[in-house]
ROMIRO-712784 format. One record per residue: x negated, y negated, z negated of N, C-alpha, C, O in turn; residue in one letter. Coordinates in pm, whole numbers, plus 50000, padded with zeros to 5 digits. Atoms other than C-alpha are relative to their C-alpha. Layout:
# ROMIRO-712784
XYZXYZXYZXYZA
...
END
This chain:
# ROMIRO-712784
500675003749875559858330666029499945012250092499335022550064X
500384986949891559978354166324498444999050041497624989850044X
500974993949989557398377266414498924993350137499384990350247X
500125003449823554928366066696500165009250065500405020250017X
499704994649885555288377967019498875006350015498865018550031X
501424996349932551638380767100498784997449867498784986549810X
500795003750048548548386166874499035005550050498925016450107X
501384993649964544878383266914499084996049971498574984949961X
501114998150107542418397766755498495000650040497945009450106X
501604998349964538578384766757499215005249910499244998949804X
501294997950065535808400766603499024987950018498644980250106X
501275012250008533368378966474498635004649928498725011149824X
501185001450084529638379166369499074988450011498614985350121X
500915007549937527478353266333500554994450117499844994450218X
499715006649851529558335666603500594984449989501594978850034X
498835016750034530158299066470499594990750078500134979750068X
499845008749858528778283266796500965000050103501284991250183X
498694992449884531408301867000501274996049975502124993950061X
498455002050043534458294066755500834991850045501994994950074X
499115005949968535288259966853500285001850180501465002750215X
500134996749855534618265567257500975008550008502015005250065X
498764989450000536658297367211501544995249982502584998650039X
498085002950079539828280967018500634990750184501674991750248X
499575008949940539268252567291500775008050165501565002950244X
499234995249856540368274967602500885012249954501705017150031X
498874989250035542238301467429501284995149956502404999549981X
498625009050069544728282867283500704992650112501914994750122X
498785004149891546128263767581500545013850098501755015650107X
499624985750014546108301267734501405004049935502405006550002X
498884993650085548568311767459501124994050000502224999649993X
498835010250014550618281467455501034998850156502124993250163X
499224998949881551618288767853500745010550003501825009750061X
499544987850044552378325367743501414996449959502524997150011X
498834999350122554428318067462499794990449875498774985549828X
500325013450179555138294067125499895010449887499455006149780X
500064990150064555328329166956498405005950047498045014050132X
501574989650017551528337866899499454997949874499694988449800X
501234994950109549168348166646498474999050072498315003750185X
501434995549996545058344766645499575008449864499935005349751X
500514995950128543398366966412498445005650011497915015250067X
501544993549981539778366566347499495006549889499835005249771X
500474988450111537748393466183498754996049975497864994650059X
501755008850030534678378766006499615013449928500095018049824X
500374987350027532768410966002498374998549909497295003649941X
501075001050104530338400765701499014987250034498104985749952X
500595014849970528808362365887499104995949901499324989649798X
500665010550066526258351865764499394985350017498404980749961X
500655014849989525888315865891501234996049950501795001449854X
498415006850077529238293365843500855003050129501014995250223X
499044999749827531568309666132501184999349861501934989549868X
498955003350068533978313265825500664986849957501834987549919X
499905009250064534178280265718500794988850105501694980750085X
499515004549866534498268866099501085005150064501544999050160X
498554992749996537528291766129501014995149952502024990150002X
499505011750101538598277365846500814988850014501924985749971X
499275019349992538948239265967500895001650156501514992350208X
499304997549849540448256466329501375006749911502455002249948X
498554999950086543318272166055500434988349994501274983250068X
499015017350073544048237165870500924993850180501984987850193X
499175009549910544958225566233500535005950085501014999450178X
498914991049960546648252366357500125008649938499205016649923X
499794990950110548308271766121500165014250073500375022849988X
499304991749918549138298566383498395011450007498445023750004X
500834992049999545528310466400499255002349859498964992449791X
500264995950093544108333066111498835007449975498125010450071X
501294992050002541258352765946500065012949915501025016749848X
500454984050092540148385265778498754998049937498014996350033X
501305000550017536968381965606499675012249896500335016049799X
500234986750038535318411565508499014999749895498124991949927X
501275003050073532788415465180498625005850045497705005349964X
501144999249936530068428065421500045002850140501045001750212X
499524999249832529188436065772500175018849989499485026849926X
499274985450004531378471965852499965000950153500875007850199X
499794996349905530718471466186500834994850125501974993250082X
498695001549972532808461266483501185010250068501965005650150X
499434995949945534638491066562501064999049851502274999149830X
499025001150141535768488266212500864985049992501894985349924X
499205009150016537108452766246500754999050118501524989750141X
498634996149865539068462666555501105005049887502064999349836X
498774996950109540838484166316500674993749895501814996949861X
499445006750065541088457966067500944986950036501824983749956X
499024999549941542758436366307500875004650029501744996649996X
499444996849982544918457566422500875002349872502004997649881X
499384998550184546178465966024500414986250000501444985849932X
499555011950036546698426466037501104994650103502054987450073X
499115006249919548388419466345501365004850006501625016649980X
498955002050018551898411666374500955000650137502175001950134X
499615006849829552588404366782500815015950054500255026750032X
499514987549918554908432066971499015003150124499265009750225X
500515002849847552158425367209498244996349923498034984949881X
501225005150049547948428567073499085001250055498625012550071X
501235002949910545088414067277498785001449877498694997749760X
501224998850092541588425467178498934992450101498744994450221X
501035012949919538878395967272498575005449914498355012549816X
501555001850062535148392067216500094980949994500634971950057X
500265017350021534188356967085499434991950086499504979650076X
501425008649988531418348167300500484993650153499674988250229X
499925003649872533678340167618499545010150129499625006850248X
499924990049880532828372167820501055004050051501335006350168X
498134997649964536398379467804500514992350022501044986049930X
499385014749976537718352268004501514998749974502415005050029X
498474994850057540898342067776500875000250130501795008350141X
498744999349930542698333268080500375014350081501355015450154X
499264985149971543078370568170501295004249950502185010750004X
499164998450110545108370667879501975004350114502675014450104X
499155005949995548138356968086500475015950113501575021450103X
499944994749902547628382668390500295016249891500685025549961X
500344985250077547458416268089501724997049945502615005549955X
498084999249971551278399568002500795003450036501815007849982X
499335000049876552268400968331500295013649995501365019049968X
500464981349981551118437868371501235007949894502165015149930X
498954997950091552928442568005501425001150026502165010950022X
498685003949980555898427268081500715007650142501885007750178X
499154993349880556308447468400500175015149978500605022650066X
499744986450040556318480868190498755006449931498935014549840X
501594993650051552538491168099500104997649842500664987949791X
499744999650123552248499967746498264996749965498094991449855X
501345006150052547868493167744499684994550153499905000550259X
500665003649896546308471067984498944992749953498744984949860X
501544998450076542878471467980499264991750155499594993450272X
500695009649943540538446068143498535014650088498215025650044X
500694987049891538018468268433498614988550028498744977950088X
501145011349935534678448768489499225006750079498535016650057X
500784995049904533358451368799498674999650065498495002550183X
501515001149970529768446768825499435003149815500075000249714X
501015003450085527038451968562498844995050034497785000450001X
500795008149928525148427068743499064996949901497844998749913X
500655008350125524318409568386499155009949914498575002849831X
500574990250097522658437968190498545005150102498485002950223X
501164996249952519078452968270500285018150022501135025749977X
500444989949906517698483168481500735011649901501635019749925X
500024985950081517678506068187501694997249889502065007449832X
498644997650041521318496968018500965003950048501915007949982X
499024997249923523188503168329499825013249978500675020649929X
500444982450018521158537868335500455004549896500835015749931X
499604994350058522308546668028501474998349950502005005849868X
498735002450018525468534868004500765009450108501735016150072X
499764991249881525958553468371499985018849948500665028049994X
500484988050042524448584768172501165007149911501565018749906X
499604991850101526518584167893501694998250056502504999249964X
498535000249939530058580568096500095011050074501235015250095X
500094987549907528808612068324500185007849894501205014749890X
499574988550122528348631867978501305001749920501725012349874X
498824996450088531458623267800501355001050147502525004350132X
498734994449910533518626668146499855022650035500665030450085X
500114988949954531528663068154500605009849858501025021349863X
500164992750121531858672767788500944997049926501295006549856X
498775012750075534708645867622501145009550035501015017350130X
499114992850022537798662367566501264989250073502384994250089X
498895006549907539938629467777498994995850087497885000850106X
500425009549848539038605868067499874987249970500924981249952X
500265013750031537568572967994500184993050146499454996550239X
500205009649914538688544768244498394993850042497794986349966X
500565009949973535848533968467499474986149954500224977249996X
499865015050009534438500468342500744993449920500674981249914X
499065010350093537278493368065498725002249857497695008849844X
500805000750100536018485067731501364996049929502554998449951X
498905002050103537498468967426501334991750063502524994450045X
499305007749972538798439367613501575007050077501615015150170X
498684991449977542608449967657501464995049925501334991849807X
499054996650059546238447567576501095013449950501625021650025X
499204987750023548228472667376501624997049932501744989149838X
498654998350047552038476467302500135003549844499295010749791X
499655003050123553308472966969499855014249962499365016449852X
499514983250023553988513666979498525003050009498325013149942X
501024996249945550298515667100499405001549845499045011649785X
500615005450123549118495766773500225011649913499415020049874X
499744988250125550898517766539499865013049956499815017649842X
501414993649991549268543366637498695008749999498345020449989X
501134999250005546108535166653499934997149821498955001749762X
500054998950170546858526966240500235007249973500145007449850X
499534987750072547978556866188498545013249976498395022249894X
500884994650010544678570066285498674994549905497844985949934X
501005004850106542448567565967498605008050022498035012349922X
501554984650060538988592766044499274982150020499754972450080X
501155008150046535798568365940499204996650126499204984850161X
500655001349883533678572466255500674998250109500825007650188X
499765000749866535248554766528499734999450107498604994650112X
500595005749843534798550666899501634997550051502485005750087X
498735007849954537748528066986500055005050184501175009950202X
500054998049864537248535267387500605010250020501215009950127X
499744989149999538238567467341501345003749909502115013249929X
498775002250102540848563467089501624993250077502784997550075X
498825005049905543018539567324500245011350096501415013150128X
499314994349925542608568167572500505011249933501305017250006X
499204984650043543778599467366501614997049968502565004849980X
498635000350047546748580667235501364997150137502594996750135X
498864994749924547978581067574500894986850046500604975450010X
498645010249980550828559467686499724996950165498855003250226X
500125001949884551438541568047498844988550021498814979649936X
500965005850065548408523968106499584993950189499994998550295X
500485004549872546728503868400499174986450012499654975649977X
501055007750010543418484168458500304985250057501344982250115X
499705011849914542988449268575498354993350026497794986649938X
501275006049993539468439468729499694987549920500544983049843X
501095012150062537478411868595498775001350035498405011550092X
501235001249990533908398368602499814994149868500614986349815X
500525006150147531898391168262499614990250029498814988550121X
500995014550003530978358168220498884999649869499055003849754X
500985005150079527648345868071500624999949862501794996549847X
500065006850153527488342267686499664988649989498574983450015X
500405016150035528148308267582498674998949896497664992349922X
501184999550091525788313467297500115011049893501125015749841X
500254995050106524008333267061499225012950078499035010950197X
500564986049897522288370467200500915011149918501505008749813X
498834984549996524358406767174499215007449868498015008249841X
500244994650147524138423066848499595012050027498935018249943X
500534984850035523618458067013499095000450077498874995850189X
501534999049933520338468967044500315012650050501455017150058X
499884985549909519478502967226500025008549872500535019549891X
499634990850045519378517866902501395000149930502025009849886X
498135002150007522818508066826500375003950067501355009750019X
499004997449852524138516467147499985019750031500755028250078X
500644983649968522158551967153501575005049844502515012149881X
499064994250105524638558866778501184996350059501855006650068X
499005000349951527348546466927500215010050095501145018050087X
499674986849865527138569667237500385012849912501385019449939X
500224981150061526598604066998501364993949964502324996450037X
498445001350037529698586266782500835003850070501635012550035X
498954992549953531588589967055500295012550084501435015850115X
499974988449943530828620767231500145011649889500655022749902X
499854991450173530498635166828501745003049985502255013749951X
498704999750028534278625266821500845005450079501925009050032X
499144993649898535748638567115499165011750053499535016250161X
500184989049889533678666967221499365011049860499305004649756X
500614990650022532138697267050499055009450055498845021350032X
500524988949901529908705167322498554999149920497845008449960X
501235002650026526618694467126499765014449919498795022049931X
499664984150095527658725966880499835008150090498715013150076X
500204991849896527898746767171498815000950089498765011750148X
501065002749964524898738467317498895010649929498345019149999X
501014998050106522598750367045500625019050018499745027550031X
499574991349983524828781567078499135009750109498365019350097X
500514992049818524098790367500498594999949936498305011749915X
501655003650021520178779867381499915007549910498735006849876X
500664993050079520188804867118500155013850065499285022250043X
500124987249946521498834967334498955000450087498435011550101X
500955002449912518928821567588498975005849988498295013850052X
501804998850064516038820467366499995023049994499265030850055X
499844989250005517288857167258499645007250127498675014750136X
499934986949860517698875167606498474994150027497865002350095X
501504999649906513958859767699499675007149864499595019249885X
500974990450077512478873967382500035015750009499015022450019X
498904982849928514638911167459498864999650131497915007350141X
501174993249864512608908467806498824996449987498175004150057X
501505002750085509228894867659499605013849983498835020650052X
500174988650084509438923467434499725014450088498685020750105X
500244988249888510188951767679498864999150149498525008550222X
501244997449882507348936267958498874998849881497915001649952X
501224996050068504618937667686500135017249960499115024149968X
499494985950059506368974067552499055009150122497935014150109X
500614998049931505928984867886498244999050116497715006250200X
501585002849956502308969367988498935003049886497735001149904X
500924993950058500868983367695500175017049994499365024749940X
500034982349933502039021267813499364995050085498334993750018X
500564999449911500549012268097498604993649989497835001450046X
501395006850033497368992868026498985000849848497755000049838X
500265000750127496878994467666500154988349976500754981050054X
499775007050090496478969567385499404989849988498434991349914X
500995012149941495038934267482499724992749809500084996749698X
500535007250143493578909967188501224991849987501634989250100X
498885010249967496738886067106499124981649979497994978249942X
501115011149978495528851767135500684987449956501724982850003X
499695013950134496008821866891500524992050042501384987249969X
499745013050023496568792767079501685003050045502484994949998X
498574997649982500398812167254500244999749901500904989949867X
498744998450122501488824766911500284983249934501384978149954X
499665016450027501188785066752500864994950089501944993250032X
499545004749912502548771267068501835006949987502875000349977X
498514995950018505688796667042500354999949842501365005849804X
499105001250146506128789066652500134985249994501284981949966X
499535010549979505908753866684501304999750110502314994050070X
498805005549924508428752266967501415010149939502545006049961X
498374988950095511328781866763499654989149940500114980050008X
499755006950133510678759766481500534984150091501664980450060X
499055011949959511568724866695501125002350047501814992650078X
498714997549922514528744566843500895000649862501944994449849X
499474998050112515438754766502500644984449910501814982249875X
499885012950039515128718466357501184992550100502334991150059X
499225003649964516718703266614501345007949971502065001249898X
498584992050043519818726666562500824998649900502035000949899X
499784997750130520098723166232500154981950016501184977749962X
499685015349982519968682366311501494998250060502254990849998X
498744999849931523118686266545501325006049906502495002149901X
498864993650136525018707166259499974987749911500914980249887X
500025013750098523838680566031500634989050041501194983549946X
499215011449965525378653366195501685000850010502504992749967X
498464996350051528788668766217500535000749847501604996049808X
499444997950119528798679265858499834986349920500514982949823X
499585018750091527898639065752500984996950041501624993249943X
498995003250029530828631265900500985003449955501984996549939X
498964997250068532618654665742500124996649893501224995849840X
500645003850148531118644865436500904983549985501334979149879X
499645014850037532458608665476501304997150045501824986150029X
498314995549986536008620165595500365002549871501124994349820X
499374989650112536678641465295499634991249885500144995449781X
499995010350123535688613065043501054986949996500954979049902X
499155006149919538488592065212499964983349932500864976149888X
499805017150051537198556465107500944994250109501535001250191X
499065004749926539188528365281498944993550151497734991150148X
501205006949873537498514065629499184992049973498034992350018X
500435012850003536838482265498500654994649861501614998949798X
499605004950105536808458165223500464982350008499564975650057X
499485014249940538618421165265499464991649899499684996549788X
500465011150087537078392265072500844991849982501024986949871X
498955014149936539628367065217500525002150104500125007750206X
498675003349869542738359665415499884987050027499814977649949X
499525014249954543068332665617501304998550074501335005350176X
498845004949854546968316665806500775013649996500915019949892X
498994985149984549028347365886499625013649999500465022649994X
500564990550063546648372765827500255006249819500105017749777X
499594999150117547668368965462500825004849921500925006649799X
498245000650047551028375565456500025017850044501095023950035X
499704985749964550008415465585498485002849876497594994749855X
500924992050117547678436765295499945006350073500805006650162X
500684988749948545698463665418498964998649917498694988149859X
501494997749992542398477465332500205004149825501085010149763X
500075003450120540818469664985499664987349975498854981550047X
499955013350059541068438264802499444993149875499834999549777X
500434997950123539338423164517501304993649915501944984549968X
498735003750126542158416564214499345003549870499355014349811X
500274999550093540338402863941498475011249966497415011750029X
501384990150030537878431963755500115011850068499105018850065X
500074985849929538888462263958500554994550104500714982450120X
499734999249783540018466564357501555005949990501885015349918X
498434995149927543528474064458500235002450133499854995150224X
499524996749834544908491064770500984997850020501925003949968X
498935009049940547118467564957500565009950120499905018250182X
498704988549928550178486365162500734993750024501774997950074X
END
């Protein structure tokens, strides 16, 4: 059977209100494209029945497939496990819930087909999100454009197409802590946005909370920048050169005045705050060296429970076989 042309890969959680709505406008989508496509969904640990409802959308089109994972890994991790599954010279990355309106799909082709090796969906309003998400979302695109080691597109996100050359890769890149946003841009290639507007969530509410979103940000400024290390650095010569002139205007005001009483509540005040500078410091080292810690043990991303449709026919990850695990290649 030849390869498809086009695959694309949904992350799923908890999304088995979305599945059939989704199949129902994505799929005529694909079928104007091309008769050469792939779906492949990533059931990133579900716990209601989105698997099961995937499932009966396989039996009746064999063309769309699944991944199911033995817990939830995240979804930057089932980006990657898509991508390990897909097959398409050509791989669209969707959200389930209909924010990513499929029929973009057709227009990220176009773009393709006229030479672009990633084309990445640009949304132009954050109309839909509150006061304080824009603010920090605004915050943390100023820091990793000041401190980030590339250039994050404006407004792109996951939603996007990448070239077959793009895919391969992005598999090639195994470190544990991803930030996919940043990953499409280091690897480079010819690349070019295409506006959009988010549409409403058909159903269900957004899995990331602010403290999700806050780890995600460090993730990816952790991964591309080294300025947090450096930081702690400038702030320690800082602290230094004021204590150096501290030192020498008391040196000097006790030649000149003599020897005052020292007084309890400054010295506390300046050992509590060295000691939170200290702590914190030692928090910012610490967070680099966990991920080194979980690099250098080189488990696999993810663990697959089940294949579903044409997902099957590609191994990756780890697998269960019987009483022990095997690594599929």
């Amino acid at each position: 059977m030849a390869s498809p042309e086009l695959s694309v890969i949904i992350p799923v959680h908890n999304e088995s209100a979305n599945i059939a709505p989704l199949c129902g406008r994505l799929l005529p989508v694909l079928n104007r494209i091309t008769s050469r496509w792939e779906v492949i969904f990533v059931d990133d640990g579900s716990r209601d029945d989105t698997l099961d409802l995937i499932r009966a959308q396989s039996l009746k089109e064999p063309r769309i497939g699944a991944v199911s994972f033995s817990r939830n890994f995240g979804k930057e991790i089932a980006i990657a496990a898509g991508l390990d599954h897909a097959r398409g010279d050509a791989v669209v990355i969707a959200d389930a819930d209909l924010q990513h309106p499929p029929e973009m799909i057709e227009t990220f082709v176009e773009r393709w087909k006229e030479g672009y090796d990633m084309v990445y969906g640009q949304r132009t309003d954050r109309s839909d999100e509150t006061r304080a998400k824009r603010g920090f979302a605004h915050l943390f695109y100023r820091l990793f454009a000041r401190f980030g080691e590339i250039e994050l597109p404006p407004g792109a996100g996951d939603f996007r197409l990448i070239d077959r050359k793009g895919v391969d890769v992005l598999r090639a890149l195994g470190e544990k802590a991803r930030f996919s946003k940043g990953l499409y841009a280091w690897i480079g290639f010819k690349s070019t946005g295409v506006p959009f507007v988010v549409e409403e969530r058909l159903h269900g509410a957004t899995k990331w909370s602010f403290r999700k979103l806050f780890r995600f940000a460090f993730d990816g400024i952790a991964a591309f920048s080294t300025a947090p290390l450096r930081i702690w650095t400038y702030l320690g010569f800082l602290i230094s050169f004021l204590a150096i002139a501290t030192a020498v205007y008391f040196l000097v005001r006790t030649m000149l005045f003599g020897t005052d009483l020292p007084g309890f509540p400054s010295l506390i005040v300046s050992v509590m705050f060295f000691s939170g500078i200290q702590l914190m410091s030692l928090g910012i080292i610490g967070e680099y060296v966990g991920r080194i810690f979980a690099e250098v043990k080189r488990r696999p991303l993810y663990v697959v429970s089940e294949r579903l449709g044409g997902a099957a026919e590609v191994g990756t990850g780890l697998v269960p076989d019987g009483s022990r695990m095997m690594r599929r290649v």
